[in-house]
C-alpha positions in Angstrom: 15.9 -17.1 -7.2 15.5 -17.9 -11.1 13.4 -20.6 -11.9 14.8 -22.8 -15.0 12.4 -23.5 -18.0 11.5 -26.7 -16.8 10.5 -25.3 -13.2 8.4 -22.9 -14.2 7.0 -25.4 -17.2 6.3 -28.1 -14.0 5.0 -25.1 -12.0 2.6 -23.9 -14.9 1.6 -27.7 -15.4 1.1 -27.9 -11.8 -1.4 -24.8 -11.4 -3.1 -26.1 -14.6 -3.6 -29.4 -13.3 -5.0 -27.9 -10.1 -7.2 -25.5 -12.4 -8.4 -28.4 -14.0 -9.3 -30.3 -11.2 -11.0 -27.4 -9.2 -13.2 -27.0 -12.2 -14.1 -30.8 -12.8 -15.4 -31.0 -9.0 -17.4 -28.1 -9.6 -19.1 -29.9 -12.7 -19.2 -32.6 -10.3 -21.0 -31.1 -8.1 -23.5 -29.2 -10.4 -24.3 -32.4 -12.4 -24.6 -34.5 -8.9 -28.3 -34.4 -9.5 -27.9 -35.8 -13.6 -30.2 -39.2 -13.7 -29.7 -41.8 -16.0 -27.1 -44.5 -16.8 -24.9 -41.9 -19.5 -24.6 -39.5 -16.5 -23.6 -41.7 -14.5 -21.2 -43.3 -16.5 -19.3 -40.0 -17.3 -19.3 -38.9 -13.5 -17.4 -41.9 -12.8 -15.3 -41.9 -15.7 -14.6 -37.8 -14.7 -14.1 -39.3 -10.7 -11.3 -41.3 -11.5 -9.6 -38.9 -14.0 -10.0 -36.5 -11.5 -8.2 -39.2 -9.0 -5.9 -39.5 -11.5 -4.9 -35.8 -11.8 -5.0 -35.6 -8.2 -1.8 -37.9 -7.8 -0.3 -36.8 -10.6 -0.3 -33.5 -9.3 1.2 -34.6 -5.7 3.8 -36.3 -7.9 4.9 -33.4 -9.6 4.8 -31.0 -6.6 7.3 -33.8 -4.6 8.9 -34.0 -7.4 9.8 -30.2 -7.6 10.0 -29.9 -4.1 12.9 -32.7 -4.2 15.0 -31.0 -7.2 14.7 -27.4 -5.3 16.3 -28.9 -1.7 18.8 -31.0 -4.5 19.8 -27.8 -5.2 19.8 -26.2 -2.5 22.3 -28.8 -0.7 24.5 -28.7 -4.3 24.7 -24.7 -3.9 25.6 -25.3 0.1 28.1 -27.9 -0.7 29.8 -25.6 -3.5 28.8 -22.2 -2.7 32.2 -20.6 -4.5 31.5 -22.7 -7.7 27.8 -22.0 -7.7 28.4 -18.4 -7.6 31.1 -18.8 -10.2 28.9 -21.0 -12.8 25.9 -17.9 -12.0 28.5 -15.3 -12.5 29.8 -17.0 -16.1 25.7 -17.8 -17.1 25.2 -13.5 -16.1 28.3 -12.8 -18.9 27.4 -15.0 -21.0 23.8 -13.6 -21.2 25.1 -10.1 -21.0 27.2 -10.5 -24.3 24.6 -12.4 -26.4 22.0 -10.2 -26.1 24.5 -6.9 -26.5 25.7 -8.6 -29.4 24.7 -6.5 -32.3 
């Protein structure tokens, strides 16, 4: 199955956001013993952008999830018609990159 530009862009976000998040807990958790009111300031501010990034991700993921079984049940519903419009994107792809 061929993912569409904007798949794989929300699937790359997706895995960055994770990234992102996986590393900020880790600083989390190596700064947990950081005294002092700056430290604690930025933990919390880092806490809730992590929080933030954490539903944000969930959002995205249910988001692609939604648009893949979308098109899944569009491709059911027309499977003659999906295999056409493939069949015509596959030629048209074919002749513009033998194009010379």
């Amino acid at each position: 199955m061929n993912m569409t530009a904007t798949e794989q862009s929300t699937d790359r976000l997706v895995t960055d956001l994770k990234r992102i998040v996986q590393d900020s807990e880790a600083l989390l958790h190596a700064t947990k013993d950081a005294v002092g009111d700056k430290a604690h300031e930025v933990r919390e501010r880092l806490t809730d952008a992590l929080a933030s990034a954490k539903h944000t991700c969930r959002g995205l993921e249910d988001k692609a999830i939604e648009g893949a079984k979308a098109a899944d049940q569009t491709i059911r519903a027309h499977p003659y018609q999906s295999i056409g419009v493939a069949f015509g994107v596959g030629l048209l792809i074919g002749v513009l990159v033998t194009r010379k």
